[in-house]
C-alpha positions in Angstrom: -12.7 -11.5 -1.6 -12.5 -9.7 1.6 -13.0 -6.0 0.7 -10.6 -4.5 3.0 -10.0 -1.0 2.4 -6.9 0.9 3.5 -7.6 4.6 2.5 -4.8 8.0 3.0 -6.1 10.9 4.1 -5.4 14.5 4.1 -6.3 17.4 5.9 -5.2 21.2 5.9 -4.0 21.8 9.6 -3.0 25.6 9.5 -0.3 26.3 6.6 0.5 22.3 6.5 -1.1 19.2 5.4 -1.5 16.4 8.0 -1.9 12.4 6.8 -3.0 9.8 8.3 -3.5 6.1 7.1 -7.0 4.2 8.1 -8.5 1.2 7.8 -12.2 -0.3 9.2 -10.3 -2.3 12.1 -8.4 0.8 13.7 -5.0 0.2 13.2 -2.7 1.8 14.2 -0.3 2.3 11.2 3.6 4.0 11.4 4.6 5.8 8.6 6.6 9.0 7.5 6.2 12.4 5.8 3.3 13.3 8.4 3.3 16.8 7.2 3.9 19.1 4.3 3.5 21.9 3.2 2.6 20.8 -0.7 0.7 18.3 -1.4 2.6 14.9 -1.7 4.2 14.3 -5.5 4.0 10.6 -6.7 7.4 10.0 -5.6 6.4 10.8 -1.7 2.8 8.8 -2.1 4.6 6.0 -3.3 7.1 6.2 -0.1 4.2 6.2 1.7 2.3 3.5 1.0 5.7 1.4 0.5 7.0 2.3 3.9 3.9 2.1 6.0 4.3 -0.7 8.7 1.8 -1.7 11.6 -0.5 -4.1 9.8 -1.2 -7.8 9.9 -0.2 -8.1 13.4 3.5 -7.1 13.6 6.3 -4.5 11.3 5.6 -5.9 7.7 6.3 -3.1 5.5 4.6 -1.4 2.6 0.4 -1.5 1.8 0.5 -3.9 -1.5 3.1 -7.1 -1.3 3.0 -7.5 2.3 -0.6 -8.2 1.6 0.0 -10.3 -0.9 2.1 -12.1 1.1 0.5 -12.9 3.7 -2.5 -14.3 2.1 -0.2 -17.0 0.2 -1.3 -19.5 2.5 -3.9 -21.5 0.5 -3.6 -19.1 -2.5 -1.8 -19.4 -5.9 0.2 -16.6 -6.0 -0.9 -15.7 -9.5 -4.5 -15.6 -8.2 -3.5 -12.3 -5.7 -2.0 -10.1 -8.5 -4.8 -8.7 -8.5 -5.8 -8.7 -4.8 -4.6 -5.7 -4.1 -6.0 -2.7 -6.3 -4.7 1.5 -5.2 -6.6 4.0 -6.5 -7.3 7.6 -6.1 -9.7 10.8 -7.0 -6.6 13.2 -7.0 -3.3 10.9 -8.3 -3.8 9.1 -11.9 -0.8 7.1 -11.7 -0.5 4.8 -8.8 -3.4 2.4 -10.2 -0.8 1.6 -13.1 2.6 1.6 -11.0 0.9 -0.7 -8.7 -0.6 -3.3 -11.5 2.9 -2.9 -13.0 4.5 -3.7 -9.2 1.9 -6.7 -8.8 2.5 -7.9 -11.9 6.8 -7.9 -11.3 6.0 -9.1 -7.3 4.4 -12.6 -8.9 7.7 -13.0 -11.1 9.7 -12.4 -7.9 7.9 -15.0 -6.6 7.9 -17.4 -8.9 11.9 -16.8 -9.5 11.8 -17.2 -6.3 10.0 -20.5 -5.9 11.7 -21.6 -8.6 15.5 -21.5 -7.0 
């Protein structure tokens, strides 16, 4: 298990709330909804993460399959469901959407696999 973490922050910048996205190797990763003046709903998180690109050396999009898929190499697919873990102090619900979306990425996959 590698460990990686990927975390979004948030800071007050005058009446608006900047984001950013971070990991421990520097990357720099593109996203959108930069500011606001609220903080995100679960909708906009969601976006977020889904939509952020930059990573793993080129434009693969979103923060949960893409990782997924690009460790398949030498993995069972089944063994990376739970690879990828999001949680957070101030949103309840992503740890559940994204089990859910793991869970319904490996029977992509194997639908897939098996066409």
């Amino acid at each position: 298990m590698t460990a990686d973490v990927i975390s979004i922050r948030a800071r007050r910048w005058g009446k608006r709330i900047a984001y950013r996205i971070e990991d421990e190797y520097g990357t720099r990763f593109r996203f959108k909804r930069k500011r606001s003046t609220r903080p995100l709903s679960m909708g906009e998180l969601i976006a977020m993460i889904d939509g952020a690109t930059g990573h793993l050396g080129g434009d693969r999009k979103g923060l949960t399959s893409a990782y997924r898929n690009y460790n398949l190499d030498g993995c069972d697919a089944a063994d990376l469901v739970e690879f990828v873990t999001v949680t957070s102090d101030f949103y309840p619900e992503p740890q559940a959407y994204y089990g859910e979306e793991a869970v319904a990425w490996l029977a992509s996959f194997e639908a897939e696999r098996a066409t």
